[in-house]
DRENSEDREN-377959 format. One record per residue (C-alpha): residue in one letter; x, y, z. Coordinates in pm, whole numbers, m for minus. Example, Ala and Ser with C-alpha at 12.3 -4.5 7.8 and 13.67 -1.06 7.14 Angstrom:
DRENSEDREN-377959
(atom "A", (1230, m450, 780));
(atom "S", (1367, m106, 714));
END
This chain:
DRENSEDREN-377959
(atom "X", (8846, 6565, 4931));
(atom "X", (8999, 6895, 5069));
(atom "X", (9356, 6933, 4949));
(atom "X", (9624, 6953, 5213));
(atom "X", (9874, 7247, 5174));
(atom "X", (10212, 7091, 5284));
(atom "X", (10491, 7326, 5247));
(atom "X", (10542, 7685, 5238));
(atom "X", (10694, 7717, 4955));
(atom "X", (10396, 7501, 4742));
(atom "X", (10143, 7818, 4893));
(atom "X", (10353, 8121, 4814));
(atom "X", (10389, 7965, 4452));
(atom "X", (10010, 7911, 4469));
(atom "X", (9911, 8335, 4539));
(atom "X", (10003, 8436, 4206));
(atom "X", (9806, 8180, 4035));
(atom "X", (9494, 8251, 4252));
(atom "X", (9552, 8616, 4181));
(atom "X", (9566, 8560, 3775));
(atom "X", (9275, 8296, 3770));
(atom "X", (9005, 8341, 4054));
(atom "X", (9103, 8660, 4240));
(atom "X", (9098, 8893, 3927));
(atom "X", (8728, 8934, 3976));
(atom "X", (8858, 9106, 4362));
(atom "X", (9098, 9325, 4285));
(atom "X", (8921, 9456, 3954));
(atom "X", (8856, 9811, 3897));
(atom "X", (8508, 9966, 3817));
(atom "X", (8531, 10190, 3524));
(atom "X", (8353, 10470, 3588));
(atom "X", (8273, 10726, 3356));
(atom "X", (8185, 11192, 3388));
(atom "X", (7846, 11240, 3446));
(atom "X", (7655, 11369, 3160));
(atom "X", (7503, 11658, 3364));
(atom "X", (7556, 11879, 3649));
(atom "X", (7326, 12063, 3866));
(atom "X", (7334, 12276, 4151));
(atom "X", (7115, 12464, 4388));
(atom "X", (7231, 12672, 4684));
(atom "X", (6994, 12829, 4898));
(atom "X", (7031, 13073, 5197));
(atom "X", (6824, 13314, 5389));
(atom "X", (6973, 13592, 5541));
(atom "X", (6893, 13820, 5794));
(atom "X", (7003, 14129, 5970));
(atom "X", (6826, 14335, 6313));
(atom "X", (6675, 14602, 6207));
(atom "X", (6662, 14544, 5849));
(atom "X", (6362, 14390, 5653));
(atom "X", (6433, 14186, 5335));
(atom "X", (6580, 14367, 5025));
(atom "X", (6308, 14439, 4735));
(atom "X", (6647, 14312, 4505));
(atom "X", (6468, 14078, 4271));
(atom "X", (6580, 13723, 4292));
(atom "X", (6983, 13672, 4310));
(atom "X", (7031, 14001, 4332));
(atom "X", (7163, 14235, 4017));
(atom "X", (7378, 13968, 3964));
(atom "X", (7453, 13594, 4035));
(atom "X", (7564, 13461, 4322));
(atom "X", (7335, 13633, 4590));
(atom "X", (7328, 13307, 4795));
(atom "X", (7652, 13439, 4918));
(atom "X", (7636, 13774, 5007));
(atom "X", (7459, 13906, 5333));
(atom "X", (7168, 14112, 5151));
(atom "X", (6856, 13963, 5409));
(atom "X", (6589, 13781, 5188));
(atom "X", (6562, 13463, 5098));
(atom "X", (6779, 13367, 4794));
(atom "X", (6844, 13091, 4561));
(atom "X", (7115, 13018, 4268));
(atom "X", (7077, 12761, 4041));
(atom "X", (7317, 12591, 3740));
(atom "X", (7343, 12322, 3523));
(atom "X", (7593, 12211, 3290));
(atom "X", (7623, 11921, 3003));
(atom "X", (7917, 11759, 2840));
(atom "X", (7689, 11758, 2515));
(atom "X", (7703, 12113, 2468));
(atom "X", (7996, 12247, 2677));
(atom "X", (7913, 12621, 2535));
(atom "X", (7590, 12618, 2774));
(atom "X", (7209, 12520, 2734));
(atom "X", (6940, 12672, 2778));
(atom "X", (6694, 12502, 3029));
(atom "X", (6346, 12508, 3186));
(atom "X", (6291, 12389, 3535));
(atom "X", (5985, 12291, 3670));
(atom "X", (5917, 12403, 4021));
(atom "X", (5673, 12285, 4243));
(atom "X", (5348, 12470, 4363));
(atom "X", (5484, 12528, 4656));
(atom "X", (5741, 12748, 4590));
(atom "X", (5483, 13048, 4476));
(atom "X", (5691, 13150, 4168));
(atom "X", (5526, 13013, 3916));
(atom "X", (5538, 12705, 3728));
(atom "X", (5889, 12664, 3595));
(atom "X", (6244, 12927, 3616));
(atom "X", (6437, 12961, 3317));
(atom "X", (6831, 12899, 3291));
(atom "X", (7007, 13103, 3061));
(atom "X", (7365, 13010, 2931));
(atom "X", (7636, 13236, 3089));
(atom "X", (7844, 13390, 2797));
(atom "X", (8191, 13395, 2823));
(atom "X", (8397, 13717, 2944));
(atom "X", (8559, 13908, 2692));
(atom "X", (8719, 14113, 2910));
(atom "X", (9085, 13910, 2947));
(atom "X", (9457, 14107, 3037));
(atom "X", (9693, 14172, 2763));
(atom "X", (9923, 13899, 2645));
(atom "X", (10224, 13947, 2857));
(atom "X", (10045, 14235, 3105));
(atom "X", (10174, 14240, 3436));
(atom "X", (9926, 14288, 3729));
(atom "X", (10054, 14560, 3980));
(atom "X", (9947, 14654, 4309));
(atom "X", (10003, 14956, 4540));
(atom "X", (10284, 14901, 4796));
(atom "X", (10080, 14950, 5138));
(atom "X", (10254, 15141, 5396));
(atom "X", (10401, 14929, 5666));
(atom "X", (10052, 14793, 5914));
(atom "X", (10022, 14898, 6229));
(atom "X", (9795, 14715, 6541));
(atom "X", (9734, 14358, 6602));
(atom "X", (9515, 14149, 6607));
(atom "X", (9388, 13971, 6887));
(atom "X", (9189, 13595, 6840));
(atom "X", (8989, 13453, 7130));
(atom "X", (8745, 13166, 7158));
(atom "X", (8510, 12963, 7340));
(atom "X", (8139, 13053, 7520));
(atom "X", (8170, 13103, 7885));
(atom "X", (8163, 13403, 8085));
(atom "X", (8522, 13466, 8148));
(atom "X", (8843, 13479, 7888));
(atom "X", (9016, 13128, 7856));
(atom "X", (9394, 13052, 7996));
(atom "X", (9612, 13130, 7730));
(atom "X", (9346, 13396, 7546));
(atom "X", (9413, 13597, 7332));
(atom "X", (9684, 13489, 7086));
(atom "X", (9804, 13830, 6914));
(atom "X", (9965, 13909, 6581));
(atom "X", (10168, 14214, 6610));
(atom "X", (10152, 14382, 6225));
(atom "X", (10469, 14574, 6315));
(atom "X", (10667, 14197, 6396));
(atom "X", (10471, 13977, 6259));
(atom "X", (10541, 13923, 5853));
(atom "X", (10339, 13806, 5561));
(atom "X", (10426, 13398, 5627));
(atom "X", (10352, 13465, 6022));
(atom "X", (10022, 13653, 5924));
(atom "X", (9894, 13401, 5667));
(atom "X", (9939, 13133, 5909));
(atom "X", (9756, 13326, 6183));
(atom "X", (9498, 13350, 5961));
(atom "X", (9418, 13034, 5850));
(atom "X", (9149, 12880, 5953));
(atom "X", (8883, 12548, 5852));
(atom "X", (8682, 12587, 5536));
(atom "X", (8523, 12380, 5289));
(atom "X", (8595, 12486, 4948));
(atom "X", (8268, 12301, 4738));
(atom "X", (8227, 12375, 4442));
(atom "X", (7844, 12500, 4415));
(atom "X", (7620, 12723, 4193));
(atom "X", (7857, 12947, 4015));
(atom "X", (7784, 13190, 3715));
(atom "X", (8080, 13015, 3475));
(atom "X", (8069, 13021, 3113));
(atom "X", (7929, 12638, 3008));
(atom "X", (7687, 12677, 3324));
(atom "X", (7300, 12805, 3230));
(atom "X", (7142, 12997, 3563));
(atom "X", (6914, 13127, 3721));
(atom "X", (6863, 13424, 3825));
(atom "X", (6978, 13552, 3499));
(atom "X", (6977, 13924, 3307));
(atom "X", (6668, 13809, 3187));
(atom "X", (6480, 13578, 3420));
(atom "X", (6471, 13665, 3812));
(atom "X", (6235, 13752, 4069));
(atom "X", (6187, 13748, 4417));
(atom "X", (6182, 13479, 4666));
(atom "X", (5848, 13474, 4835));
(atom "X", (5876, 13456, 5192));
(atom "X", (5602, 13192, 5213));
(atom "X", (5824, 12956, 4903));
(atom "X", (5921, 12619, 4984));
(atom "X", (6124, 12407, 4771));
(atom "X", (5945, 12090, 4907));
(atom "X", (5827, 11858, 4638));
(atom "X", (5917, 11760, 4255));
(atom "X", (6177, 11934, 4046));
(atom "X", (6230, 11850, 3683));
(atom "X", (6517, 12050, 3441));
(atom "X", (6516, 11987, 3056));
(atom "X", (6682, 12123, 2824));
(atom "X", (6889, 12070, 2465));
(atom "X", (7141, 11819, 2617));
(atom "X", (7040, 11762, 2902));
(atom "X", (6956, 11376, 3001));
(atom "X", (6577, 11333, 3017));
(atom "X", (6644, 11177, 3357));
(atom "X", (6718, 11510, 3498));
(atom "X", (6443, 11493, 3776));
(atom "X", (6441, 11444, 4130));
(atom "X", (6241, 11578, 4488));
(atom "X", (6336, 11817, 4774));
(atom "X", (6235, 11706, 5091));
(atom "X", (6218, 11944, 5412));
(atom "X", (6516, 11872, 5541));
(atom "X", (6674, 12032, 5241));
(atom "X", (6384, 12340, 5246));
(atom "X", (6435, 12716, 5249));
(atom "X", (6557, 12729, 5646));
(atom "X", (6393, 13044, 5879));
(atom "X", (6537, 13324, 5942));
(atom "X", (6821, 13303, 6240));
(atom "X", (6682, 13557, 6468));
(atom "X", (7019, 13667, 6708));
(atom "X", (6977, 13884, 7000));
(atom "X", (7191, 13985, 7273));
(atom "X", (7206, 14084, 7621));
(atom "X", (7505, 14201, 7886));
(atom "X", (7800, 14335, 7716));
(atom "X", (8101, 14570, 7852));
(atom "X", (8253, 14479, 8137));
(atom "X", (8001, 14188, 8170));
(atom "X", (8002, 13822, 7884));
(atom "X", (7754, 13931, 7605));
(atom "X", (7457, 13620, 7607));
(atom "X", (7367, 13572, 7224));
(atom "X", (7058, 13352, 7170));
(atom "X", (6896, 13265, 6895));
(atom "X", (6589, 13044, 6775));
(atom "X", (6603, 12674, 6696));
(atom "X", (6612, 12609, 6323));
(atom "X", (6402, 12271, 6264));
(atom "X", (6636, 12167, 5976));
(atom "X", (6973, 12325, 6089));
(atom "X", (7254, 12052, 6191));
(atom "X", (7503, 12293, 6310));
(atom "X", (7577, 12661, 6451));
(atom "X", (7878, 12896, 6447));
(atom "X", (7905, 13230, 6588));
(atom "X", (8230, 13461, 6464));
(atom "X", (8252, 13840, 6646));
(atom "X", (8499, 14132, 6514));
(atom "X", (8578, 14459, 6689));
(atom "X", (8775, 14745, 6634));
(atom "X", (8969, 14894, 6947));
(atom "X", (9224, 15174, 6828));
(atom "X", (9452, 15001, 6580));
(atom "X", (9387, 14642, 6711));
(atom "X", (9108, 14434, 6589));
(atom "X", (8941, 14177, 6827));
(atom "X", (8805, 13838, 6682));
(atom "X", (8622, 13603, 6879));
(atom "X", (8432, 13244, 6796));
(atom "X", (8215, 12989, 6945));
(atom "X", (8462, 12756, 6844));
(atom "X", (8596, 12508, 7158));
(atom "X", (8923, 12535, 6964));
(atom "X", (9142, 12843, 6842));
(atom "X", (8933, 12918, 6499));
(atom "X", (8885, 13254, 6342));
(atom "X", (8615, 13114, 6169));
(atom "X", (8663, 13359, 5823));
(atom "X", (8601, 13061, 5636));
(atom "X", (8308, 12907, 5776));
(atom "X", (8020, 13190, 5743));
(atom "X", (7963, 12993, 5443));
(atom "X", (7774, 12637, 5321));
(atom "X", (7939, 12357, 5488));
(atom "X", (7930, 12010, 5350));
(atom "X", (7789, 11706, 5592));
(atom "X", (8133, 11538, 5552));
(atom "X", (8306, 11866, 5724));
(atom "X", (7994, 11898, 5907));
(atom "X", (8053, 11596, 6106));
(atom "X", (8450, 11641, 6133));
(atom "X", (8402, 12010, 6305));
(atom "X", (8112, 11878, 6526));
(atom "X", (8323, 11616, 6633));
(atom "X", (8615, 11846, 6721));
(atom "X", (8406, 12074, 6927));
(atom "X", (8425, 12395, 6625));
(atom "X", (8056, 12413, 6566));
(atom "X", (7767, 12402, 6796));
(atom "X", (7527, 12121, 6814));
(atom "X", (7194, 12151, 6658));
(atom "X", (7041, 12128, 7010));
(atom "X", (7227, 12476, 7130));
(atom "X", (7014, 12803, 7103));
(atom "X", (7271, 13075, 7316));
(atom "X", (7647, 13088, 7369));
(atom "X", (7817, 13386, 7580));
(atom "X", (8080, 13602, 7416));
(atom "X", (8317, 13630, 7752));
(atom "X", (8343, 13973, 7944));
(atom "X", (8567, 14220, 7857));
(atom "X", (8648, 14120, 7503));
(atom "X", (8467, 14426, 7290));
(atom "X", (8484, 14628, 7649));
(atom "X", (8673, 14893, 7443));
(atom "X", (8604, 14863, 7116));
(atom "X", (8475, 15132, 6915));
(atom "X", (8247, 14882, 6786));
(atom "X", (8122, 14488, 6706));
(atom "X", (7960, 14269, 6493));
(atom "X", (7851, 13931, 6551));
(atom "X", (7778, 13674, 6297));
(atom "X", (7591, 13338, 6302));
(atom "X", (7513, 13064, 6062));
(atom "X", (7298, 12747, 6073));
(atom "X", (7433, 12486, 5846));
(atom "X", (7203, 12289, 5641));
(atom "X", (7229, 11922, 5514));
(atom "X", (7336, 11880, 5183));
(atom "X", (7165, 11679, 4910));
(atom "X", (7401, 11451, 4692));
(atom "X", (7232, 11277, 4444));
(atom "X", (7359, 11062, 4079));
(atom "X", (7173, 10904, 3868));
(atom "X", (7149, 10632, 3807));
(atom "X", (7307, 10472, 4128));
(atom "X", (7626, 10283, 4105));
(atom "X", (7647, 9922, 3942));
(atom "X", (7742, 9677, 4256));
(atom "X", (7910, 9424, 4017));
(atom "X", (8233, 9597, 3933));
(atom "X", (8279, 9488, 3643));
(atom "X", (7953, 9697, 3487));
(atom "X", (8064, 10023, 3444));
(atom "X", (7903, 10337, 3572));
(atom "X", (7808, 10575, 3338));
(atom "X", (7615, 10832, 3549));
(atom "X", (7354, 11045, 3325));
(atom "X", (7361, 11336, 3621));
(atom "X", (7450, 11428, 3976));
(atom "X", (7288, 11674, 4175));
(atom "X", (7410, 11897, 4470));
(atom "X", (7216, 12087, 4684));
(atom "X", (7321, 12327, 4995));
(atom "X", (7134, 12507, 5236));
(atom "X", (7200, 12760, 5505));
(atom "X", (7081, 13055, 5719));
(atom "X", (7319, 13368, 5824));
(atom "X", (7223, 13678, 6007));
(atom "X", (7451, 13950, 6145));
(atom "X", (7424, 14181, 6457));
(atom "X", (7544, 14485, 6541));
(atom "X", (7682, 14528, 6894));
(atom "X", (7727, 14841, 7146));
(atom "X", (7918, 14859, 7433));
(atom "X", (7631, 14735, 7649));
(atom "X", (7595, 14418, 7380));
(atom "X", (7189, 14540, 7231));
(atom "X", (7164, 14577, 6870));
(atom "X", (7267, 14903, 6711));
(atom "X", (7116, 15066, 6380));
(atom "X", (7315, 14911, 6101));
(atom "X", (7551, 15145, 5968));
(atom "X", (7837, 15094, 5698));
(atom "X", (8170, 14890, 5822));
(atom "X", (8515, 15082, 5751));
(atom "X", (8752, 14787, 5675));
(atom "X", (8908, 14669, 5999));
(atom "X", (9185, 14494, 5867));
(atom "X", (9512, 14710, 5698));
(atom "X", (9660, 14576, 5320));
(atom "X", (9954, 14367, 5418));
(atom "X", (10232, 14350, 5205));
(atom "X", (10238, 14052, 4937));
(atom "X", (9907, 13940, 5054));
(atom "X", (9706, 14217, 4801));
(atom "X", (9346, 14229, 4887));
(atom "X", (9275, 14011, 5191));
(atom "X", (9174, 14349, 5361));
(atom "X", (8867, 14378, 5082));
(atom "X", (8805, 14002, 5158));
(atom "X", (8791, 14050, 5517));
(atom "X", (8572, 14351, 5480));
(atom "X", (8314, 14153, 5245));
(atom "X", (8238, 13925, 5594));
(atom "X", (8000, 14219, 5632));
(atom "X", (7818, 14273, 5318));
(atom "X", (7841, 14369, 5002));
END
C-alpha cells in the first residue's frame, strides 16, 4: 500500500534521509582520471596567387609550419605520455594513401637551454609616440554600412583604448606544438614533403616506449587534407571588390579579413556581419566556436563561395591584402569511451585531436586583380606598453 505523506514537516524531514540512503547513487561524482597519452595532428594547406608550393621539406625548417602562410600542404604531429614525461620516441603508421611511405617518425623535443639570467630584467625600446589610425569596417555588400568605420586615433587613443579596439574572437586550442615532453614530426631528423596527391584517409597507428598499445584510430574525409582555397577578385577602387572562391567539399565555415595601408592610417575590413577584426581567426577553429560564430553571423556558411568588400574602402590605399580561411571539422577522440555508470571510473588510455584548415592570401591593386606578391612593410606602429603586437600583426602575412 502506497504511503500517504501527511504533513509538511514529516517530507522536509524525509529529503535528507532519501539523499543519505537512495539518492547518493544521483548526486555521485565520476572519478575520472589524465589520460595516459596525447596526440595531435594539425593539418593546413595554404595557398597564395601567383605562387606555387614551397620545395620546404615537410613542416618547414622548423616545427610548426601548419601555421605559417608558406603555400603547400603541411602537417604537424605530437604525442605525449605521462609514463615518460621527458618525451618518447614513436613510429606512426600511415596509410597508403598518404604517398609518404609506410610510417613517420616522432622524435622527442629536447628541452631549451637557452633560459634569462636569474633576476634579468627584459627591456624594450621606448617607441616614439604612433601616429595614424586605424579604421575597422565590416560586412559584404556593395556599399559601407551606417555607422562604418569605427577609428582609433594613435595620437588620442592610449594603450587600454587600443587593446580593447583590438580585441577580437579567437579560439586559443591547444594543438600540435614543438614542447619539450612532446615527440614530433617533422623533426631535425625526419621530414619530407607533403605530396600534393596525400590523403590522410584511412588507419593510423602510433607506438612507442610508453605509449598505450591502444594508440590507434582512422581518418575519415571529412577530416582529409582540404584543397587549396583558390580567391580571386574583380571591381575594386571606387567600385565593391567581388572575392570568390571555390567550394571546399569538407570546409564548414569561411572568413575573409582585408588590410590596407593609406598614408599613416591602416584600413581593416571583414566578412564578419558584426564589428570583428578577425586577427584571431586566420587560424584552426574548434566546432564548438565554430557553431557559436556561425550562429552570430561572424563566419560564412559553408554554402557561400563570394562576398563583396564594399566600394571605396582600399580606394586610396597604397595597397591590400585579403585573406581567407575554410575551417575544418575537428576530430575529438578518447579512448576508451566514458563508463555510463558513474560510479566506474574513467581512466582514459589516450585522446586524440585533430584540426584541419585551408588559408590563402591575395594581393590587391587599386582596380581589386591580384598583384605579384611582394614583401609587406609592417602596417601597424609599436605602441607603447604593448611591445611587439606590431611584429604579431605583421606575421598575418607570412613568415
Amino acid at each position: 500500500m502506497p504511503v500517504r505523506i501527511r504533513h509538511a514537516s514529516v517530507l522536509t524531514a524525509t529529503l535528507p534521509l532519501f539523499a543519505l540512503c537512495g539518492g547518493g547513487a544521483l548526486a555521485q561524482t565520476q572519478v575520472v582520471k589524465p589520460s595516459v597519452a596525447q596526440y595531435w595532428m594539425d593539418i593546413a594547406t595554404v595557398s597564395m596567387a601567383g605562387m606555387d608550393d614551397m620545395p620546404a621539406m615537410g613542416g618547414g625548417s622548423s616545427f610548426g609550419a601548419t601555421k605559417g602562410m608558406s603555400p603547400g600542404r603541411w602537417l604537424d604531429i605530437a604525442v605525449a605520455t605521462q609514463r615518460k614525461p621527458e618525451g618518447a620516441q614513436a613510429i606512426q603508421a600511415i596509410p597508403p594513401a598518404q604517398s609518404m611511405g609506410g610510417s613517420l617518425t616522432l622524435l622527442p623535443v629536447e628541452a631549451s637551454a637557452s633560459q634569462p639570467a636569474t633576476g634579468a630584467k627584459e627591456t624594450y625600446d621606448v617607441p616614439e609616440a604612433p601616429k595614424g589610425r586605424i579604421l575597422l569596417y565590416w560586412g559584404c555588400g556593395d556599399t559601407i554600412r551606417a555607422g562604418q568605420p569605427q577609428v582609433l586615433d594613435y595620437s588620442t587613443g592610449g594603450a587600454e583604448q587600443y587593446a580593447k579596439f583590438m580585441t577580437g574572437r579567437g579560439a586559443r586550442q591547444r594543438g600540435a606544438s614543438a614542447t619539450p615532453g612532446n615527440a614530433t614530426w617533422p623533426n631535425t631528423t625526419h621530414r619530407q614533403s607533403v605530396p600534393k596527391n596525400a590523403s590522410l584517409v584511412g588507419k593510423h597507428a602510433v607506438v612507442g616506449e610508453g605509449l598505450p598499445g591502444s594508440l590507434r584510430f582512422e581518418i575519415s574525409a571529412a577530416q582529409d587534407i582540404m584543397p587549396p582555397l583558390a580567391l580571386a577578385a574583380s571591381g575594386g577602387g571606387s567600385n565593391a571588390t567581388t572575392v570568390r572562391w571555390n567550394a571546399i567539399g569538407n570546409a564548414r565555415a569561411y572568413f575573409l579579413n582585408a588590410m590596407g595601408g593609406s598614408g599613416q592610417d591602416m584600413v581593416v575590413w571583414s566578412s564578419s556581419e558584426v564589428p570583428e577584426p578577425g586577427w584571431g581567426l586566420m587560424d584552426y577553429v574548434g566546432n564548438t566556436h565554430l557553431d557559436r560564430w556561425l550562429a552570430e553571423k561572424v563566419l560564412l556558411g559553408a554554402s557561400q563561395t563570394q562576398c563583396a568588400i564594399p566600394a571605396g574602402i582600399f580606394a586610396k590605399a597604397d595597397g591590400a591584402m585579403v585573406q581567407g580561411i575554410a575551417y575544418g571539422q575537428d576530430l575529438h577522440l578518447v579512448h576508451p569511451s566514458r563508463p555510463t555508470d558513474r560510479r566506474v571510473a574513467w581512466e582514459p588510455e589516450w585522446t586524440a585531436q585533430i584540426r584541419v584548415k585551408s588559408q590563402s592570401m591575395l594581393p590587391l591593386d587599386q582596380g581589386g586583380e591580384a598583384t605579384k606578391m611582394e614583401p609587406q612593410k609592417p602596417m601597424m606602429p609599436a605602441i607603447p606598453g604593448l611591445p611587439n603586437i606590431g611584429g604579431a600583426l605583421k606575421g598575418l602575412f607570412g613568415r
